[in-house]
N, C-alpha and C positions, 0 to 999 in steps of 0.2 A: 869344427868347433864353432861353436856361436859366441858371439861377445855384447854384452852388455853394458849399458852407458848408464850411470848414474845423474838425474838430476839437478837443478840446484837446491833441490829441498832433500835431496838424499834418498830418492827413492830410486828403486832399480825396478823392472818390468820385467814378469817371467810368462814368459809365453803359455807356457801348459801352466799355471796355475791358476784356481779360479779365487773371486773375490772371496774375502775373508780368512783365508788360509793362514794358518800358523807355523812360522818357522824357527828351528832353531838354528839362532848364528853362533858360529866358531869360528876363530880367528888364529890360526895353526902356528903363526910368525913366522914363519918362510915365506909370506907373500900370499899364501892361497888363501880361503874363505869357505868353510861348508856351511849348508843350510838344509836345513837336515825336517822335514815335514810333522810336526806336533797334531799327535792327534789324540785329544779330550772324550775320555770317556765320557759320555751321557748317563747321569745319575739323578734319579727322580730326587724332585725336590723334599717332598716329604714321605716317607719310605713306609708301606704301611704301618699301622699302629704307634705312630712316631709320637703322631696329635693327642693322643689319648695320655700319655703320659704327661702330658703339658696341660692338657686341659681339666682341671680338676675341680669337686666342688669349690674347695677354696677360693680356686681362682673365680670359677665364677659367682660367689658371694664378694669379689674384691673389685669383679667388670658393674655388677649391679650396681652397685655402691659408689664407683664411679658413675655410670650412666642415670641415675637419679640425681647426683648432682649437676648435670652438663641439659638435661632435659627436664623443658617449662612446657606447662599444659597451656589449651587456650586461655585465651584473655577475654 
């Protein structure tokens, strides 16, 4: 059995894990502690056809419309 020593900032150091790992803690109340390894489905940001419902004429008669006010010709 290995033992682990916590810091004074609260941090503990696990040998096999690498940086950025996500864990979940539980705290059982008997003394013991599990930490239990989270792991984050990867999910595209915008999913195809996602933009096209967003982006509408509307909206873009509302970007123009702003963007003519925000934008001066030369001087």
């Amino acid at each position: 059995m290995k033992t682990l020593t916590v810091d004074d900032y609260q941090r503990v150091r696990l040998p096999g894990a690498k940086p950025r790992t996500k864990f979940a803690y539980e705290d059982r109340g008997d003394g013991t502690h599990v930490l239990t390894e989270v792991k984050a489905e990867a999910k595209e940001a915008f999913p195809r056809g996602s933009l096209s419902k967003l982006i509408t004429p509307k909206w873009n008669k509302e970007q123009l419309a702003i963007l003519d006010g925000c934008v001066q010709g030369p001087e």
